[in-house]
N, C-alpha and C positions, 0 to 999 in steps of 0.2 A: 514783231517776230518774237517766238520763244526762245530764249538759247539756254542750253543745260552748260553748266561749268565743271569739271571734273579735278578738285586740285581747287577748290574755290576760297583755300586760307592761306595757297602759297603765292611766294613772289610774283609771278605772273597771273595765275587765277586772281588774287583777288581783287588786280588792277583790271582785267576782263570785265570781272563782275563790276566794279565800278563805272568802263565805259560803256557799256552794256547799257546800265541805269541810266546814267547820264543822255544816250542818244534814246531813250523811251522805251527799248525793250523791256520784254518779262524776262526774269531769270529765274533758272531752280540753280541752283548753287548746291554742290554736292562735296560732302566731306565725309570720315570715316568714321562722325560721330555729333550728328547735327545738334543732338544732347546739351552739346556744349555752347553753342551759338547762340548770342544774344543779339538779333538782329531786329532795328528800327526800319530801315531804310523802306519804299514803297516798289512794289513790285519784285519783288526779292523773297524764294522761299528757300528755305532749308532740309535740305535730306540726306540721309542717309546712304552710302554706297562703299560697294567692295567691288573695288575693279576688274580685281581678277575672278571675277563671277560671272562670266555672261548673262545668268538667272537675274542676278542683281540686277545690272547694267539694265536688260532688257525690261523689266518689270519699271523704269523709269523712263522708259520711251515716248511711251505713249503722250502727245499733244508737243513734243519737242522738235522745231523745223531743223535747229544743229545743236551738235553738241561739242563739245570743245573741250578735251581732254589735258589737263595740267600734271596727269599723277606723275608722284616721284614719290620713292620710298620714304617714309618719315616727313617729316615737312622742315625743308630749306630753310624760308622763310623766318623759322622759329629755333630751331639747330643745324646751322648749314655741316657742322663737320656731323652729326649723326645723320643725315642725309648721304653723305659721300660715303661713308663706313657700310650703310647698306645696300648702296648700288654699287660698292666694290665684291661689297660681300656674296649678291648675287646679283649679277648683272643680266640674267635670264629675263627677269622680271619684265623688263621693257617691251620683250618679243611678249610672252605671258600674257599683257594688259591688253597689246594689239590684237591679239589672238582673240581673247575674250569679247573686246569691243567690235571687234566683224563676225563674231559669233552672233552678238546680240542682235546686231543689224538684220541677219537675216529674216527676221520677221518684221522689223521696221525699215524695208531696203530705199525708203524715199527718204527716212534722215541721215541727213549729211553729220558726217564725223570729221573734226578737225584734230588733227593729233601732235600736240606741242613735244620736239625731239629737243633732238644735240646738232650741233655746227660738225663734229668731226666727220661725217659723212660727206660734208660737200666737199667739190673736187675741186683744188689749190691749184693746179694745172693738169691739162689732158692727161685724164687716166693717173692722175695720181690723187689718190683720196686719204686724209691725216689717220682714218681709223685703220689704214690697211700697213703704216709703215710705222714701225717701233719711235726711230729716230725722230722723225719727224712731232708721232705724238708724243711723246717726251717732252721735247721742245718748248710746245704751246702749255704740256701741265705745269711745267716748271717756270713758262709766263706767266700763268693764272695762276700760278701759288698754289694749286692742286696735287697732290701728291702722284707720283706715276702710276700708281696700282689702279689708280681712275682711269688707265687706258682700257680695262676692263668692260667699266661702264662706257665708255663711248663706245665700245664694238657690240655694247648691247642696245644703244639706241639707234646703231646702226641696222640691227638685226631686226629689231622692229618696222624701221624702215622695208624692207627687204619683206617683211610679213606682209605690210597693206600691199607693196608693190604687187604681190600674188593675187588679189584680190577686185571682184568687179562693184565692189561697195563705191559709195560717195566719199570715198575718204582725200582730205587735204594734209600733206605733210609740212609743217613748219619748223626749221630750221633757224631759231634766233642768230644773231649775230654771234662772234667766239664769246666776246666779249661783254657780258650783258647785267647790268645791275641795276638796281633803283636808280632814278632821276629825275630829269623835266621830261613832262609830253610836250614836243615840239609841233606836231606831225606833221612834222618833215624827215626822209629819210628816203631809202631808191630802194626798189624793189628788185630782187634775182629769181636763178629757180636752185643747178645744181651746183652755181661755184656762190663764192662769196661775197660779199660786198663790201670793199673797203674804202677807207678814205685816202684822201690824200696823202698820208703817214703810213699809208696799207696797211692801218690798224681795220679788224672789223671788228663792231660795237653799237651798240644799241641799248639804250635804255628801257627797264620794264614796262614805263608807260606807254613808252613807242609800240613796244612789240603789242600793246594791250590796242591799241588803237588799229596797227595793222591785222591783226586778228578776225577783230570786231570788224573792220570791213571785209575781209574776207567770208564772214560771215554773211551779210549785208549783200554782197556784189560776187559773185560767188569766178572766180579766174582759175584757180587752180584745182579743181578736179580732176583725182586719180594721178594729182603731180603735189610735188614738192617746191616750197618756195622760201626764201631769206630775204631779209631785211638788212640794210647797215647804211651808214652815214655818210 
């Protein structure tokens, strides 16, 4: 299988691109400046992309069976608070890239799009969803250590949600655990669609490598199309 990575130097892309390799795929691995990449690894290219271009996006279709979207404004990864500064800054952005990446689709409408969100969209209990209530999202920023003006950015990865929802593309929505940082890949962990999945502690959480492997078979085995799905321990 080809899979394109979009976000292939952040937290989650570029544990993707690594299970990708490992299970034998090709990968194009796409960042905003492949210039800079110094890559050994075998089956692994490098390119260049601007998300918010459908031209771009599209023009990198062609021979790709999925693609799997990691953008985030700046890169985490390498400065997490200048990441947060600019998805608070403009939190439009997230609908923006969706828009763009089911643009491009229309002329590739047999590649599948995976598109890596936010947890605050899923629903905590019947009809109550954390990006809809002030209180609540406060709450979890102020667990995460996140600052509140982040409730911004989650009502724009919410919105982006809400874009593919309109849409008759191939697209899958991935919704990591609240909780989610480097770690061990176990692969183990239980699979949701629109509430969350916690553990025993009704924490929910998941590690990058987890979310990289559930991904990748999503990829692989294909379940949730045209839906959304979560992951947690």
């Amino acid at each position: 299988m080809h899979i394109g990575i979009i976000g292939a130097t952040g937290g989650i892309g570029s544990r993707v691109v690594t299970e990708a390799l490992d299970r034998g795929h090709h990968v194009t691995a796409f960042t905003r400046d492949a210039g800079r990449i110094s890559e050994e690894r075998k089956n692994v290219v490098w390119r260049s992309i601007d998300v918010l271009d459908a031209g771009s996006i599209a023009a990198v279709l062609p021979g790709l069976d999925v693609l799997i979207s990691g953008f985030q404004p700046g890169n985490a990864a390498k400065d997490f608070a200048d990441t947060v500064a600019r998805s608070i800054a403009d939190p439009t952005v997230y609908a923006t890239a969706a828009r763009a990446l089911l643009k491009a689709l229309e002329s590739h409408p047999r590649t599948r799009l995976i598109v890596i969100g936010g947890a605050g969209s899923l629903e905590i209990e019947p009809g109550l969803v954390p990006a809809d209530s002030d209180d609540i999202l406060h709450e979890s920023l102020d667990q995460l250590g996140l600052p509140r003006a982040y409730a911004a950015a989650v009502r724009g990865h919410r919105d982006a949600l809400n874009v593919l929802r309109t849409s008759n593309r191939l697209w899958t929505y991935f919704s990591p655990a609240e909780d989610i940082a480097p770690g061990q890949r176990t692969g183990r962990f239980r699979i949701g669609g629109d509430q969350p999945v916690v553990d025993a502690d009704g924490r929910s959480r998941i590690s990058s490598e987890d979310a990289a492997v559930a991904l990748v078979d999503e990829a692989e085995l294909p379940r949730f199309v045209q839906r959304r799905f979560t992951i947690g321990y």
